[in-house]
C-alpha positions in Angstrom: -0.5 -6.6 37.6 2.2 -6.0 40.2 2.8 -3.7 42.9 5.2 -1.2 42.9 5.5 -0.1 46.9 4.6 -0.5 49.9 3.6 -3.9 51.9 2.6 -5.4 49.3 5.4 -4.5 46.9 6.7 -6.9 43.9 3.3 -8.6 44.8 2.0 -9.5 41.6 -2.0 -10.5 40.8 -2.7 -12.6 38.1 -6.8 -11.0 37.8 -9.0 -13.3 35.4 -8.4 -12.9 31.6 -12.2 -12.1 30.7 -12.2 -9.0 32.8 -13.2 -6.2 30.9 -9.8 -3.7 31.7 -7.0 -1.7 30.4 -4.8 -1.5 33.7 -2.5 1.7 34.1 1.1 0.2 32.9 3.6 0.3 35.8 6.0 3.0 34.2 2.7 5.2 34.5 1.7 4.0 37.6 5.4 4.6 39.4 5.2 8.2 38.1 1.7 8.8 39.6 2.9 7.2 42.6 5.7 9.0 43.0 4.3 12.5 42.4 1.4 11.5 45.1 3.5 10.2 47.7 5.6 13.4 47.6 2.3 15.7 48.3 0.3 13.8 50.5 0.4 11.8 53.9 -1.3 8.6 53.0 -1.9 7.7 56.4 -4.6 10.5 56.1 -5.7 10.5 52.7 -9.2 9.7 51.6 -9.0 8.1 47.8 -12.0 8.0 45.1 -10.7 5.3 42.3 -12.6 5.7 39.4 -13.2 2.9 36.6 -11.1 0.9 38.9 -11.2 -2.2 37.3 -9.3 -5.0 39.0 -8.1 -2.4 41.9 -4.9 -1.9 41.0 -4.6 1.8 42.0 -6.4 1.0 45.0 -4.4 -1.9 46.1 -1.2 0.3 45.6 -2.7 3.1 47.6 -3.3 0.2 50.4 -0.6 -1.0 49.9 1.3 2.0 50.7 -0.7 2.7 53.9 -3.6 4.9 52.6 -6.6 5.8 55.2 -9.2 4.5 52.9 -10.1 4.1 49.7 -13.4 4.1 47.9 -13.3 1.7 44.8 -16.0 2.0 42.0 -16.6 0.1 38.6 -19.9 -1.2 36.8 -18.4 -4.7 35.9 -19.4 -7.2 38.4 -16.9 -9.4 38.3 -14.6 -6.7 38.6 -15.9 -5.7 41.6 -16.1 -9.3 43.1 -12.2 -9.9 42.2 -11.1 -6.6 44.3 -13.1 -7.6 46.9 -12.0 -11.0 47.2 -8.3 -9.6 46.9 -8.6 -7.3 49.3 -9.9 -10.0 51.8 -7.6 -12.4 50.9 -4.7 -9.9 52.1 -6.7 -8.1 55.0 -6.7 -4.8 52.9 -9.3 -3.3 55.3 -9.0 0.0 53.9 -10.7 -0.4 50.4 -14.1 -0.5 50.1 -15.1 -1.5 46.7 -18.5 -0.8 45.0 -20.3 -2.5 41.7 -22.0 1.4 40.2 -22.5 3.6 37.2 -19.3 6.4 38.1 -20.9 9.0 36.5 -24.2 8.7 38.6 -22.2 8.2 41.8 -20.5 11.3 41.1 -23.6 13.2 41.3 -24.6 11.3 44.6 -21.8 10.9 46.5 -21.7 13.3 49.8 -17.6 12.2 50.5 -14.8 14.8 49.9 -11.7 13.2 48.9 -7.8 13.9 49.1 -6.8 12.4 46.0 -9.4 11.0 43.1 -8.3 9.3 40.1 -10.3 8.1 37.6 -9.7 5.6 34.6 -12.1 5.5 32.1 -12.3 3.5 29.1 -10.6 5.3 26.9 -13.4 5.3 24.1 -15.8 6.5 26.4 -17.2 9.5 24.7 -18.1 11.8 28.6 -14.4 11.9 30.0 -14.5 15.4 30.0 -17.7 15.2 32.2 -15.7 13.9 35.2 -13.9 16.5 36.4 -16.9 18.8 35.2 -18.7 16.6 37.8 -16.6 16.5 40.5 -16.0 20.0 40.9 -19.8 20.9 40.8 -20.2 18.0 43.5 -17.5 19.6 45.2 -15.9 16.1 45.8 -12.7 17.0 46.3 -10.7 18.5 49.9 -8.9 21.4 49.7 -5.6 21.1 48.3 -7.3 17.7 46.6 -6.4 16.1 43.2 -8.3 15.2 40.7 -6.1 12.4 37.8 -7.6 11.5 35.1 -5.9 9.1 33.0 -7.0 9.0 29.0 -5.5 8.8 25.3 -3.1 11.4 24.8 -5.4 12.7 21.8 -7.7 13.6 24.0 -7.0 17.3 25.6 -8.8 18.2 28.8 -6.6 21.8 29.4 -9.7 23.8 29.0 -12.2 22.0 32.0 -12.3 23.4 36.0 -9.4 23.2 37.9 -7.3 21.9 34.8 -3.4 22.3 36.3 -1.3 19.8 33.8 -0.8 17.1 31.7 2.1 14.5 32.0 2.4 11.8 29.3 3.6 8.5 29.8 3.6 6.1 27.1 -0.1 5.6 25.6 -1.0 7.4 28.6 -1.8 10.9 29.9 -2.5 12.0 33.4 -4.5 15.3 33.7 -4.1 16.7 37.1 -7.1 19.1 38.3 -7.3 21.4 41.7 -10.4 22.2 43.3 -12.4 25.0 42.0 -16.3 26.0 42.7 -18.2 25.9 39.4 
């Protein structure tokens, strides 16, 4: 994976091959970026990165000068490798966590600027995330919610739903906060 701004950028991270992830292509990942950067001051954003596999959203965000970021995937060694990354290059403002997403959802007490989320994209509950983070109320106002998934998959008729942009493989829904 390679960075595309920031500090860090042109950085790239060679994360081990038996890593269970699908990381967001860098065509997708400079549109997201781009969109983001032109809403929000990083320097004050709070970021939730769902599914986040070997960090590479959350290293970008870092990388860009974001306040914090909140980093959670179920995969162990996942979870060790962003760690060990974000040591390694004194990125002090991700915190990543080894948990279920779906049950920190429902337990988290945070409110967050910006959330993305990057499921796997057979996983059967996507449409249960924005479900969940709306009824958790997880996001700040004027927050985003992105949820990257298959374009097959069509997620216009959930809370908050705003639009989709396709890129690739790849679609982004974009959600607002709503009270469900």
């Amino acid at each position: 994976m390679r960075i595309i701004g920031g500090k860090l950028k042109g950085k790239q991270f060679n994360a081990p091959a038996k890593l269970p992830v699908r990381p967001t292509t860098d065509m997708a990942k400079e549109a997201l970026f781009n969109i983001l950067y032109n809403t929000y001051d990083f320097e004050h954003c709070n970021v939730l990165d769902l599914f986040s596999g070997t960090g590479s959203i959350s290293i970008e965000f870092a990388s860009r000068g974001i306040q914090h970021v909140t980093s959670v995937d179920k995969h162990p060694g996942c979870v060790h490798w962003l760690k060990t990354t974000a040591e390694k290059y004194d990125l002090n403002e991700i915190d990543a966590q080894k948990g279920d997403t779906f049950k920190f959802l429902t337990q988290d007490n945070n409110q967050y600027h910006i959330i993305f989320a990057d499921p796997p994209y057979d996983l059967p509950n996507i449409p249960m995330i924005p479900v969940l983070v709306m009824q958790h109320n997880l996001l700040e106002d004027n927050g985003t919610l992105i949820v990257e998934h298959p374009p097959f998959l069509k997620l216009h008729t959930l809370p908050g739903f705003t639009e989709v942009r396709k890129y690739g493989n790849s679609s982004f829904s974009f959600f607002e906060k709503v009270s469900v």
